[in-house]
C-alpha positions as CSV (number, residue, x, y, z in Angstrom):
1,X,119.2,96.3,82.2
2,X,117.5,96.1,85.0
3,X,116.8,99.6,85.2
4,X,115.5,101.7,87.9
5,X,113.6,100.5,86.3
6,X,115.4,96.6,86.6
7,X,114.6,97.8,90.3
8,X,111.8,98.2,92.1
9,X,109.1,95.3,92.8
10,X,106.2,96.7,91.0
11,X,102.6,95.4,90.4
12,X,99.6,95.6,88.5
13,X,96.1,95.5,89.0
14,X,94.8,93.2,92.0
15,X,91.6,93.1,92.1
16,X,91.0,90.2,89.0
17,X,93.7,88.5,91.4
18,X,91.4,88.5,94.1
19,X,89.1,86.4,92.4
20,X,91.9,84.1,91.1
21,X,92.9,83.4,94.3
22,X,91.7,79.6,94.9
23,X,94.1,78.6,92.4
24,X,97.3,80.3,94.3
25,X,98.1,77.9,96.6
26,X,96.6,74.8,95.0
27,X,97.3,73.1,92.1
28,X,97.1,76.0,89.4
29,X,95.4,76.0,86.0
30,X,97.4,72.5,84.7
31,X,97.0,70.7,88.0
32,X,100.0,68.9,89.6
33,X,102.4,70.9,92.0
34,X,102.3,74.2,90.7
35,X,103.8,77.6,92.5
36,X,101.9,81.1,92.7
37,X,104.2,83.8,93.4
38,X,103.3,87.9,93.1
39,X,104.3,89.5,90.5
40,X,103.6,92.9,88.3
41,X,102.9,93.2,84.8
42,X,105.3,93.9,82.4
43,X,106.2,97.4,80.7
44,X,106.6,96.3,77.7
45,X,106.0,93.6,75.6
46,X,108.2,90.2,76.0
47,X,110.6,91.0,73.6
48,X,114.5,90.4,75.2
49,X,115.6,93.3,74.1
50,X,113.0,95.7,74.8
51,X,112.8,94.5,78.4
52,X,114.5,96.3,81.2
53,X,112.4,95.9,84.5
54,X,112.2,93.5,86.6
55,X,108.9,92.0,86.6
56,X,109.4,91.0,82.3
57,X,112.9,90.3,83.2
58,X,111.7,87.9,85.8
59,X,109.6,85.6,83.0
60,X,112.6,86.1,80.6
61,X,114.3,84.4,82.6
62,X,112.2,82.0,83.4
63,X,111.5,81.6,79.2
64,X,115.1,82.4,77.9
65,X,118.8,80.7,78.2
66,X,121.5,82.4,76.6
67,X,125.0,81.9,75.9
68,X,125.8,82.7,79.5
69,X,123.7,82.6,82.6
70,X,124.5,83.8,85.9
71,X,125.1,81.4,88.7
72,X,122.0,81.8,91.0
73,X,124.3,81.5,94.4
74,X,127.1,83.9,92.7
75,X,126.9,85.4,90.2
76,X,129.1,84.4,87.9
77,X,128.8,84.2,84.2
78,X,129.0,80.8,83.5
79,X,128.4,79.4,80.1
80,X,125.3,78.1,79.2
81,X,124.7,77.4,75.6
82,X,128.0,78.4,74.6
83,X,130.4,75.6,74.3
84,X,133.0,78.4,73.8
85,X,134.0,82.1,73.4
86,X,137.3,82.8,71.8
87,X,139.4,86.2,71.5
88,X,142.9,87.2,71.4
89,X,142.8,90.8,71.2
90,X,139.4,91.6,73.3
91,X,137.5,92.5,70.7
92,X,137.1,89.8,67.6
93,X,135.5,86.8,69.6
94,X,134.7,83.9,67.9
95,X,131.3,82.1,69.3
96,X,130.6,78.0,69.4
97,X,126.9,77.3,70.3
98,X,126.1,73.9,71.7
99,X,124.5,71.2,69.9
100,X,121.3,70.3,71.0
101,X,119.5,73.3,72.0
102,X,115.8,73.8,70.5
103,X,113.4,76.3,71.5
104,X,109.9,75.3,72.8
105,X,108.3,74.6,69.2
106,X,111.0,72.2,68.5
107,X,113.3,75.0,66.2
108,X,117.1,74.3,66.7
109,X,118.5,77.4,68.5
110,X,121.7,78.0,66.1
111,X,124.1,80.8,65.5
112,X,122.1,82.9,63.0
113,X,119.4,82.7,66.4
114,X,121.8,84.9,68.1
115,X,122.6,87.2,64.7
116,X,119.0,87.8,63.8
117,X,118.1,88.1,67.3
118,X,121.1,90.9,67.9
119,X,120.5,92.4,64.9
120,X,116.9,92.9,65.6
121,X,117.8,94.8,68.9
122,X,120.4,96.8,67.4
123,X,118.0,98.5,65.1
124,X,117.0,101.8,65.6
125,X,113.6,101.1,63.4
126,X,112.6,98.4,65.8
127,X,113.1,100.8,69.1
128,X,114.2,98.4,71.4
129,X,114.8,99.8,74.7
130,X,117.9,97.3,74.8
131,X,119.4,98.2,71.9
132,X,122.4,99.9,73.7
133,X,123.8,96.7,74.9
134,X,124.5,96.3,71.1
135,X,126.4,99.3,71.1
136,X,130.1,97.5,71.2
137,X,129.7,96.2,68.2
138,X,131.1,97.2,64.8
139,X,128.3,98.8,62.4
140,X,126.1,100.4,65.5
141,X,126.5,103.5,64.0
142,X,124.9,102.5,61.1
143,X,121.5,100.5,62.5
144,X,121.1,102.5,65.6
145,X,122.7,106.4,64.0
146,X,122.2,109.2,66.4
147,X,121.0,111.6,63.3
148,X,118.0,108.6,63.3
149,X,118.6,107.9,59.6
150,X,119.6,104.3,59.7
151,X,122.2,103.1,56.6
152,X,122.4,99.4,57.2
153,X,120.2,97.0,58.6
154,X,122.4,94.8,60.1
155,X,125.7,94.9,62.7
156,X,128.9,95.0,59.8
157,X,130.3,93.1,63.1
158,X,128.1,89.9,63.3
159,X,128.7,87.1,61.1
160,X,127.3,83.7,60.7
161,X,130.4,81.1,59.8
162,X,128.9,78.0,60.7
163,X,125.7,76.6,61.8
164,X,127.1,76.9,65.0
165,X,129.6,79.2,64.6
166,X,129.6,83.3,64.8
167,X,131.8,86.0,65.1
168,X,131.4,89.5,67.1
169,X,134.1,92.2,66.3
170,X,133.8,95.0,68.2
171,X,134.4,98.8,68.0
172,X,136.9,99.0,70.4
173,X,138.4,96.1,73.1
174,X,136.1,94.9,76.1
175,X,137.5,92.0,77.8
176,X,134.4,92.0,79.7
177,X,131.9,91.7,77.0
178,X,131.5,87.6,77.4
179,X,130.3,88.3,81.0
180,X,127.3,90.6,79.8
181,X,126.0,87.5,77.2
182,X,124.1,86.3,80.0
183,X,121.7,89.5,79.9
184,X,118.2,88.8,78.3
185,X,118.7,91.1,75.5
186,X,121.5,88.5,74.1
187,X,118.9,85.9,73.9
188,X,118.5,84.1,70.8
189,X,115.2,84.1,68.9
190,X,113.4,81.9,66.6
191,X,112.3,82.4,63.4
192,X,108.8,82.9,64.5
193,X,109.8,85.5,66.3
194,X,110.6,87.7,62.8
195,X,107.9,85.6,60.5
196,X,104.8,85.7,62.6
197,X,105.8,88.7,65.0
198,X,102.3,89.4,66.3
199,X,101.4,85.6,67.4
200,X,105.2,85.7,69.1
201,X,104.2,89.0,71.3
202,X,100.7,87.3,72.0
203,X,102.5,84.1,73.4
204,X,106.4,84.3,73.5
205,X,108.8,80.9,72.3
206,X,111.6,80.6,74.2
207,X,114.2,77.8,74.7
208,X,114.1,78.1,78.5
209,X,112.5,75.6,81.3
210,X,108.8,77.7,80.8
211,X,107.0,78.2,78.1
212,X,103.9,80.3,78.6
213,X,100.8,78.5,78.4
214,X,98.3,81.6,79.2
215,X,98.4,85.6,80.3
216,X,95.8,87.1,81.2
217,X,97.2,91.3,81.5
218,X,96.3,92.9,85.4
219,X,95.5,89.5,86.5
220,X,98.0,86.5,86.0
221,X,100.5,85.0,84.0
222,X,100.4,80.8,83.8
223,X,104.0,79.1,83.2
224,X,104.3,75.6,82.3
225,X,107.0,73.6,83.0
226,X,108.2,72.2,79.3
227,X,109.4,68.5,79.8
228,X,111.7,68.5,77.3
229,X,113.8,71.3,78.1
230,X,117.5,70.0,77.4
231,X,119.4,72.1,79.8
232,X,120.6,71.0,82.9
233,X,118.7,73.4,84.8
234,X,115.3,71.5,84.2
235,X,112.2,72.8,87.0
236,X,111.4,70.9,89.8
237,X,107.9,71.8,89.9
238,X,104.7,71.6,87.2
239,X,104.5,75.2,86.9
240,X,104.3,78.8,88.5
241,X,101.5,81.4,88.4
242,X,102.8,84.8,88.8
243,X,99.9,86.6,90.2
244,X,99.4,90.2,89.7
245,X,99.1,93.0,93.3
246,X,98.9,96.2,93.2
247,X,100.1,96.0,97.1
248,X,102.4,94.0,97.9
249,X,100.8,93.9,101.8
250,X,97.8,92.3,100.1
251,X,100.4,89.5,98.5
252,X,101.9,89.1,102.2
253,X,98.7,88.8,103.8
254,X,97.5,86.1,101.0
255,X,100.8,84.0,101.7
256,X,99.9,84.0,105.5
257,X,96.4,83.2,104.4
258,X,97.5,80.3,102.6
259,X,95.9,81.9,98.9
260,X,100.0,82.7,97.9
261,X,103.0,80.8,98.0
262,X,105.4,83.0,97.2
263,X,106.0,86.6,97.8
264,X,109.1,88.0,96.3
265,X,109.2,91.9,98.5
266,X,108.3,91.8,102.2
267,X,106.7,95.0,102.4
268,X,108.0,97.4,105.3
269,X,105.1,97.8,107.3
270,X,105.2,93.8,108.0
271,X,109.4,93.5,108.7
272,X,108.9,93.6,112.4
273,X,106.3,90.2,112.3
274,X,107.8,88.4,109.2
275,X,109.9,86.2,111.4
276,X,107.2,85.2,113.4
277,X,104.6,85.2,110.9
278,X,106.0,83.2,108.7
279,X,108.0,80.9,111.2
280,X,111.3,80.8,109.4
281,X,110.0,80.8,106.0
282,X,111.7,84.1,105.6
283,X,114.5,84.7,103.0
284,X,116.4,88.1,103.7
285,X,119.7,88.2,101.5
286,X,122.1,90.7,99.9
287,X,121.7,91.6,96.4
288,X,123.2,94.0,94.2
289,X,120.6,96.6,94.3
290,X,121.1,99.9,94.9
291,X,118.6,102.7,95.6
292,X,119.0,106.1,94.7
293,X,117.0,109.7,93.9
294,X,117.9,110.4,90.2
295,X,117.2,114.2,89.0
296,X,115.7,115.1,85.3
297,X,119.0,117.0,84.1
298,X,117.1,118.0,81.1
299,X,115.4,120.6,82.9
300,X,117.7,123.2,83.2
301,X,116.5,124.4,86.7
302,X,118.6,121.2,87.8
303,X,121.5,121.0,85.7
304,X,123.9,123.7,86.9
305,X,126.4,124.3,89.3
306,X,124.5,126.2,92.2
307,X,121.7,123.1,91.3
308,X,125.0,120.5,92.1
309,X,125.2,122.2,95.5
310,X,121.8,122.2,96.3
311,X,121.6,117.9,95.1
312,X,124.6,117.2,97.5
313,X,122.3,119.5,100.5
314,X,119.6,117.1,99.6
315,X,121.5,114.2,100.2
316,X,123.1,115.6,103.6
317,X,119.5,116.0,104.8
318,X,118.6,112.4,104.4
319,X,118.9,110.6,107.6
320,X,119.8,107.4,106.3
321,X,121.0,105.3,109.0
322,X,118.0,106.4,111.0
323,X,115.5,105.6,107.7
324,X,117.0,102.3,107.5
325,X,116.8,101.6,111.3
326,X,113.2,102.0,111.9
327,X,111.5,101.7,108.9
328,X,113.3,98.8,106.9
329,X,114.7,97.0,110.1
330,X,118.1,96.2,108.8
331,X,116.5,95.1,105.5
332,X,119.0,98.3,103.6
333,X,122.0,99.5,104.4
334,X,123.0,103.5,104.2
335,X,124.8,103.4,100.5
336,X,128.0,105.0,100.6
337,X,129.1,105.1,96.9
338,X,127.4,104.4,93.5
339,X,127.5,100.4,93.0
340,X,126.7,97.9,95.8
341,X,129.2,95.8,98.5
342,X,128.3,92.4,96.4
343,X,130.8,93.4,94.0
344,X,133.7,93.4,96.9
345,X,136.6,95.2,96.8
346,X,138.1,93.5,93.7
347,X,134.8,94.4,91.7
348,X,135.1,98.1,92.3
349,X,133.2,98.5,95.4
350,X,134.5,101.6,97.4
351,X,133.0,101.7,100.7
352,X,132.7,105.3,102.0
353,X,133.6,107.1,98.4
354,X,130.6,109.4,99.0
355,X,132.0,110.8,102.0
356,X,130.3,113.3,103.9
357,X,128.1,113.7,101.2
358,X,126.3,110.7,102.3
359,X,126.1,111.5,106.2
360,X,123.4,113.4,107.8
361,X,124.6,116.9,108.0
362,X,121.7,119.2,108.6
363,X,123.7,122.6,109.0
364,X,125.6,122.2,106.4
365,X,122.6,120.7,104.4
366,X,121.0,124.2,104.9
367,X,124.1,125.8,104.0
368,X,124.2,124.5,100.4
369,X,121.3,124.4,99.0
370,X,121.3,128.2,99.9
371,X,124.4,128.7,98.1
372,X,122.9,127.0,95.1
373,X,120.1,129.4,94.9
374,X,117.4,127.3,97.0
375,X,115.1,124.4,95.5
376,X,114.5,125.0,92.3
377,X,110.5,126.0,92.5
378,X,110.8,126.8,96.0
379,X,109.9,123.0,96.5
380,X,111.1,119.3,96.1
381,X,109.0,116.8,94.7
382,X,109.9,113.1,94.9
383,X,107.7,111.3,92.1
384,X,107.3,107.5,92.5
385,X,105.3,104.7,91.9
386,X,102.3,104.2,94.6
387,X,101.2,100.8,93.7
388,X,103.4,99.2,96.1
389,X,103.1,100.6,100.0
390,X,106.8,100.9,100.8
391,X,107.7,103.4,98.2
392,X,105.3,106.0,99.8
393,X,106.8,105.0,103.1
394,X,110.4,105.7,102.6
395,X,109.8,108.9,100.3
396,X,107.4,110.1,103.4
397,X,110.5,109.2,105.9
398,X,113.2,111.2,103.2
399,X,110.9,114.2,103.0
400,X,110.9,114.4,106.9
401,X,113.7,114.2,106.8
402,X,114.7,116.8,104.5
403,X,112.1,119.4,105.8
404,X,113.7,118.7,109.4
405,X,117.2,119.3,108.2
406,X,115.9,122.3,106.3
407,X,114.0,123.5,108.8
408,X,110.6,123.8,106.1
409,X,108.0,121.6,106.5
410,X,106.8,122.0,103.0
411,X,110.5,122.0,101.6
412,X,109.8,118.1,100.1
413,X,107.0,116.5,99.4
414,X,106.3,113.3,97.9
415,X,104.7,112.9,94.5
416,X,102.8,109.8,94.0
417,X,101.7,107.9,90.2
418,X,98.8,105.2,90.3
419,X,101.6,102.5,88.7
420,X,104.8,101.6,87.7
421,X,103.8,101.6,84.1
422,X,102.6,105.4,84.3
423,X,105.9,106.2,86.6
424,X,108.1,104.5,83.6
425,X,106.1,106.5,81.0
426,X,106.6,109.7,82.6
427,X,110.1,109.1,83.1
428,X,110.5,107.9,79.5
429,X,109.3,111.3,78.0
430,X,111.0,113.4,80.3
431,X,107.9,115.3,82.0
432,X,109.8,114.9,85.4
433,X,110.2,118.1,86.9
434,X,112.6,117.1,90.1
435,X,114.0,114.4,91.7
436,X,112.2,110.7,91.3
437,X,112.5,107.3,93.0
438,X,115.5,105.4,91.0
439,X,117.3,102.2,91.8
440,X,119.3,99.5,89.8
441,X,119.3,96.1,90.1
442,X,122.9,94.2,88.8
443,X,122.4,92.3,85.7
444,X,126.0,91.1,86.0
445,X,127.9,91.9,89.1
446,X,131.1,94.3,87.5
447,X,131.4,97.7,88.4
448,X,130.9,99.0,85.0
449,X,127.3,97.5,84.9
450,X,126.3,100.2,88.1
451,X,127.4,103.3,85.9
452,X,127.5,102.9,82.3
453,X,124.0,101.8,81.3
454,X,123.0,104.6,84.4
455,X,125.4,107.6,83.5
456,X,127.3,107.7,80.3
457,X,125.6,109.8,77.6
458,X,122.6,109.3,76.3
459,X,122.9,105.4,78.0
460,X,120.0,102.9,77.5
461,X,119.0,104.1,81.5
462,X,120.2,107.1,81.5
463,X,116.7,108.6,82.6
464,X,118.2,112.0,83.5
465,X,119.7,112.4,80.5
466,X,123.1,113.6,82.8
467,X,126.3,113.5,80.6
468,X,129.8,114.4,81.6
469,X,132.8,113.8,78.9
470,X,135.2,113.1,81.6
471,X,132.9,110.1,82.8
472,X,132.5,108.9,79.4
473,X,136.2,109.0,78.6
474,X,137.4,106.6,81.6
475,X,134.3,104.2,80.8
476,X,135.7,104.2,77.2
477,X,139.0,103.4,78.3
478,X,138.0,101.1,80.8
479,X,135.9,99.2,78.8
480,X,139.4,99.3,76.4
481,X,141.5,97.5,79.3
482,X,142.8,93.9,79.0
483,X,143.7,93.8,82.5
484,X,141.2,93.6,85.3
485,X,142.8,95.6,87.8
486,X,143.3,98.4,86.0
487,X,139.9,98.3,84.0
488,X,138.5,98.5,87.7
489,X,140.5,101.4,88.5
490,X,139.7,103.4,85.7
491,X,135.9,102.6,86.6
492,X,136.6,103.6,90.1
493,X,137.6,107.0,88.7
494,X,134.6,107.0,86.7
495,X,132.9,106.8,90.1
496,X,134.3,109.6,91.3
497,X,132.9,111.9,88.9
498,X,129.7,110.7,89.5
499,X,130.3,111.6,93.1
500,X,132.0,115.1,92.7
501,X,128.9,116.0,90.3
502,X,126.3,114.4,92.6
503,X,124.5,112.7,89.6
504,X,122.1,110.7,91.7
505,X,121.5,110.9,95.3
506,X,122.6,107.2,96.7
507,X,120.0,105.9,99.5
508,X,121.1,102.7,100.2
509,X,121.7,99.1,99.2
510,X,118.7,96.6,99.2
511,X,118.7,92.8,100.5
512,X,116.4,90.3,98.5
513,X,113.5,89.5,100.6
514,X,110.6,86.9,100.3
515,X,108.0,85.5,102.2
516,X,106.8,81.5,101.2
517,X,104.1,79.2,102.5
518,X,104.9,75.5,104.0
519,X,104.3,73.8,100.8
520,X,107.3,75.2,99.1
521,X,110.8,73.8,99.8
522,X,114.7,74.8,98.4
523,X,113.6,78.1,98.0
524,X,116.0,81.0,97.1
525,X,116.9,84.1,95.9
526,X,120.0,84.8,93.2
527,X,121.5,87.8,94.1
528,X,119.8,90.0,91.5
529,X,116.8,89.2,93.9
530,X,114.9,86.9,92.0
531,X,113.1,83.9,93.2
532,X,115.0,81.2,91.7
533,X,111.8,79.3,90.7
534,X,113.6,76.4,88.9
535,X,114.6,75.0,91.8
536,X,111.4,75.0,94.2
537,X,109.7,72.5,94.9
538,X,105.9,71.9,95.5
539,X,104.4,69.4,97.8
């Protein structure tokens, strides 16, 4: 997942960058027509299923195919190196993998790829921050036990029956569950992934379009094009360089400059030139992001019910169709519910869900955080990640917000951490005292993707730690359904729980932007907001 986490655009150290930056818009370290685009450095090591931000997710997929991958225009799961998945009850699917398929060191990607590679996620003695996704299948209990003594070291549900043949039974039915195998935790692995584990995280093999010739950590990351890739897929340039920023204005300013060709977040501060700057080299396209304030329900201040009153007055104070007017220039829309409008109507989407909730109500924003006993410390402080300039903008525009509505000009204050790293670690050992910048970004576009992995108990980004039964119960049942509609409408309930509860405070829903020079052509951005760097070309 993607998590909110899989959402913002953040950034690493810029200043070896700086001194990189002759190669960004020339030919890059293997010559030939090779792409720089910005980029962040990962949290966490390459592994697929200890990956759950954006910036690793972007190499993964740049590094990784997997049974599915999602169409970059829609979407849609489509298979990639399955030749077929088969069920008849929704929950024993038999797998065929493709013939053909090697990874970069010339290793045949087979079935027991996908086994060892699942297995390994599952396990609670590896800690993959992933693992959840594994959760659906029979014998979860067992690697990945809540008491944290694990019994078995593999899934009882995986088996190998072929050298291109598996099997996945399940806990429970999920017609959905071939649609998530196009999530980079469910890629396969190699064997030198389990044999030589250390020389793997130095320089990941993958079976993707890019293998990773060099990475240099706060500086760049140097992706070859490997030539004989067999998917269809193949890149149409040499290379990319993902360069690390720490400020994405400094990546805009390089692309106008000529020392960038790619940047993948037009800051907000430079929305009202872009068009002009960049003379129609200007992508600005939906995507299924959603941003939101999450709270740390493990500190009891915030998790009762005068604290669900005062959440819902927080969110009353926010101006958002004003925010979203002047300072992001219809780059975000005001978010009405919990998921995002890419999933129309017959994905879940319910436009105006949130209500009132989710309009600017200062009087009555007043009225209810009184009720609920006031802010908890007398004061809110929204913690986010300051090494990219918008973040500190909108927070600054929500907390004048808030202290207007409130009448309180100390009422909300923002709370800003150097990187995203240190933000994700703080949020990972739960040292959050109130509300912090949150967001999703889709890694498939159903409606359960927006609120299991975010809200059910003790879910993989769950950051909050909130849990509700009810919620829990529908997503179970749900996730149960054989048919779609009524799978979505037990989600949609789902939903509505989040809402009555005000779990997370939803700001609005975020288009893919990115800013290119005139030596790139056919570029794009899928609707998870990713530069779809396959298909540029250089020159």
């Amino acid at each position: 997942m993607r998590a909110a986490a899989r959402a913002a655009w953040a950034a690493g150290a810029v200043a070896a960058v700086l001194a990189l930056a002759a190669c960004g818009s020339g030919a890059g370290p293997a010559g030939g027509s090779v792409l720089s685009s910005s980029w962040g450095d990962p949290q966490n090591p390459l592994e697929p299923a200890n990956t759950n931000e954006v910036q690793g997710g972007k190499v993964l997929d740049m590094i990784f195919r997997g049974l599915k991958r999602y169409n970059p225009r829609t979407a849609k799961a489509e298979n990639m190196l399955a030749e077929k998945i088969e069920t008849t009850d929704s929950r024993t699917y038999t797998i065929t993998v493709k013939p053909g398929w090697r990874f970069s060191n010339g290793e045949p990607v087979t079935a027991r790829s996908f086994v060892d590679a699942w297995n390994y996620g599952a396990s609670l003695r590896n800690n993959q921050k992933n693992a959840y996704f594994f959760g659906y299948i029979e014998g979860y209990d067992k690697v990945h036990p809540a008491s944290g003594t694990q019994s078995a070291d593999t899934l009882s549900g995986l088996k190998v029956t072929g050298p291109r043949t598996f099997t996945v039974r399940l806990s429970q039915a999920f017609s959905s569950f071939p649609d998530t195998l196009g999530y980079a935790a469910f890629a396969p692995l190699p064997r030198a992934f389990f044999t030589h584990h250390k020389d793997w995280l130095d320089k990941p093999i993958g079976n993707g379009p890019y293998t990773i010739a060099s990475y240099t950590k706060g500086a760049q990351m140097y992706l070859k094009k490997w030539d004989a890739y067999p998917g269809p897929d193949k890149a149409r340039n040499d290379g990319v360089t993902l360069m690390v920023y720490t400020d994405s204005n400094t990546a805009y300013t390089d692309v106008l400059a000529g020392n960038l060709d790619l940047v993948d977040d037009i800051p907000a501060t430079q929305l009202k030139n872009v068009r002009s700057d960049l003379s129609g080299r200007y992508i600005n396209s939906p995507a299924g992001i959603l941003q939101t304030l999450a709270f740390p329900f493990y500190d009891k201040a915030w998790n009762t019910d005068g604290a669900r009153k005062v959440r819902t007055g927080l969110s009353m104070a926010i101006d958002r169709a004003q925010i979203t007017r002047t300072l992001f220039r219809g780059t975000r829309t005001p978010a009405t519910d919990w998921t995002s409008p890419v999933l129309g109507t017959d994905g879940g989407y319910q436009a105006g869900l949130c209500g009132r909730a989710c309009e600017y109500h200062p009087a009555e924003a007043r009225r209810l955080v009184r009720e609920g006993g006031g802010l908890p410390g007398g004061q809110v402080r929204i913690t986010y990640n300051a090494d990219t300039g918008s973040h500190k903008e909108w927070v600054d525009a929500v907390c004048n917000s808030i202290n207007n509505a409130l009448g309180d000009d100390h009422a909300c204050v923002g709370n800003p951490v150097g990187t995203f790293a240190d933000f994700r670690n703080q949020i990972a050992r739960h040292r959050l005292k109130g509300p912090f910048r949150a967001g999703w970004q889709m890694d498939y576009p159903l409606i359960q993707n927006f609120l299991q992995p975010l809200y059910y108990t003790n879910a993989s980004s769950n950051d909050g730690k909130w849990s509700n039964p009810q919620f829990d119960r529908l997503v179970d049942r749900a996730n149960a359904e054989t048919d779609h509609t009524t799978a979505i409408r037990l989600f949609q309930q789902a939903e509505r729980v989040v809402r009555d509860n005000m779990a997370a405070i939803p700001l609005w829903y975020q288009n893919g932007s990115a800013g290119y020079t005139d030596r790139l052509h056919d570029v794009a951005l899928n609707p998870f907001s990713v530069p779809v760097y396959d298909e540029i070309r250089v020159g």
